[in-house]
C-alpha angles and dihedrals in degrees: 000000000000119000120246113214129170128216116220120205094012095155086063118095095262088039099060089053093054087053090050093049087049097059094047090052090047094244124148110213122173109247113226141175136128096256113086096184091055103038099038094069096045093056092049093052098046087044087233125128122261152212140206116201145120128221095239104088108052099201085057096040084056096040098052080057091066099135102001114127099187136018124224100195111199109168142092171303080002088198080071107032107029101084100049103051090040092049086056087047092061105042094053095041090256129164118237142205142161149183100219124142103182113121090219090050095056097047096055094045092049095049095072101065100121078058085056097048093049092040078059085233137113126241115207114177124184091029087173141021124353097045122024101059095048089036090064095038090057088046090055099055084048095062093045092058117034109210093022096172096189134042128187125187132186135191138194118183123174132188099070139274127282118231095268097049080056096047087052099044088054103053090066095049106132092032139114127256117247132225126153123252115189098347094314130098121233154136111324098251111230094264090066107048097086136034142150117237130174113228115198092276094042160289120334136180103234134185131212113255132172098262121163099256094077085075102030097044093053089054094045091046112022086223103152099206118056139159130183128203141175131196114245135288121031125092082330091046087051086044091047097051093048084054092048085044093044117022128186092350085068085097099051113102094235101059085045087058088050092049108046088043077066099040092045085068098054115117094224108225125313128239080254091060097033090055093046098055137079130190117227111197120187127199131188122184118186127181135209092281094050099252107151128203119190134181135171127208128193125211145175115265119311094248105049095040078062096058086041087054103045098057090043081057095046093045088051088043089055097045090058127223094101106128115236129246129063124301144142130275083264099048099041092046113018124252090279091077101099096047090060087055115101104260100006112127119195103209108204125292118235 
């Protein structure tokens, strides 16, 4: 029996190109958001079902899941929306998934693992990019050095930011980047902010940023050190100019309010852009005794390998077999996820 998902915030940039992926697979989600203007259109337009609703009331929130089997959530801020979709999720025996990429949002959904497995569903957060690609790739090097003790990875994504990227990237604007040291995470000491890697086309001067995969990597590797990094610009080059412009005032929740009103008129990148621009990621493992293990991995742009990722999730998730609880992109499909992904090269491991 097919399986019936439901895409929430499909009228949002990612969103759209979900429903676009979908049509070309032949799948029938149900297209959802709160706004009706926005959302009506676009179903009518696709020929799926839809769904108004918000995420503040949770009866209702339940109640708009009758007959849904798995939850494509779509949008942010997911410091904002995640709980409460997942909280509904898991009420109604829902599947969930995600493409947050917000360190705090991972740890709190992962954290209920032990929910999931009783709900009898499974919980996938950061079903695109960022995280599955990098995921793997940390799970990889894992595997090519047992008792790897440190992990370093490292990103570089052209083509631009959607509206949401840039929603997400300012709200941590002021604050310090995050690694883990010895299992915690914390503040990058000075000696991390900065390194040199070498992508598969070549060196690049990278700095240390609060990705996701200093919370889902620790959970796919068990390395207890880990620092992730990304080559300007990009959403962080984007970040890293609103902080020149606004200080120390970046924090304040006036200027956040400035400053997501711009960025929530961005166009997000076109198909043109999309199509031109490849992402390059970059991972080192070392171990006590200072063997090292590295690898590199190329992909299509960030934003369509996430729509790529997501229906290949939801596809696994309807053929069965995916344990329940919640895990990472690594945990729930093996490190070989990302290579089975359209565009995505895998460079040697070693």
């Amino acid at each position: 029996m097919p399986m019936t998902w439901l895409l929430y915030g499909a009228y949002g940039y990612t969103g759209r190109l979900v429903v676009e992926a979908a049509r070309r697979a032949g799948e029938e989600p149900v297209l959802a958001g709160r706004d009706a203007s926005r959302l009506e259109p676009m179903a009518r337009s696709a020929g799926f079902e839809h769904r108004v609703f918000g995420l503040g009331e949770p009866s209702a929130l339940r109640a708009a899941l009758t007959g849904i089997d798995a939850v494509v959530h779509c949008a942010g801020p997911f410091s904002a929306t995640a709980r409460p979709m997942l909280d509904a999720c898991l009420a109604t025996g829902t599947h969930y998934l995600d493409i947050t990429g917000e360190i705090a949002v991972f740890e709190a959904v992962l954290q209920r693992h032990q929910e999931a497995v009783d709900a009898g569903v499974s919980v996938l957060p950061g079903s695109g990019f960022d995280v599955v690609p990098s995921d793997c790739l940390a799970a990889m090097l894992a595997k090519a050095l047992p008792g790897a003790t440190s992990l370093e990875l490292a990103f570089r994504m052209d083509g631009g930011v959607s509206p949401g990227t840039a929603r997400t990237a300012i709200e941590s604007l002021g604050s310090a980047s995050l690694c883990r040291v010895g299992s915690t995470i914390v503040d990058v000491p000075a000696d991390r902010r900065r390194r040199q890697v070498t992508f598969a086309d070549g060196e690049a001067s990278v700095t240390a940023v609060s990705w996701g995969d200093v919370a889902t990597a620790y959970y796919s590797t068990g390395i207890p050190d880990i620092t992730v990094y990304t080559a300007l610009p990009g959403a962080m080059g984007l970040a890293a100019a609103a902080v020149a412009i606004a200080g120390g005032a970046s924090r304040r929740p006036g200027v956040q309010r400035a400053l997501k009103g711009v960025v929530d008129r961005l166009p997000g990148p076109s198909g043109r852009a999309r199509r031109r621009s490849v992402g390059q990621l970059w991972g080192r493992a070392t171990d006590g005794q200072g063997s090292t293990v590295t690898g590199t991995m190329t992909t299509p742009n960030a934003y369509t390998l996430t729509a790529d990722a997501v229906l290949h999730v939801v596809s696994r998730l309807a053929s069965g077999g995916i344990p329940h609880g919640a895990l990472t992109p690594a945990q729930a499909f093996g490190p070989d996820l990302a290579a089975q992904l359209p565009g995505v090269t895998v460079h040697a491991i070693g």
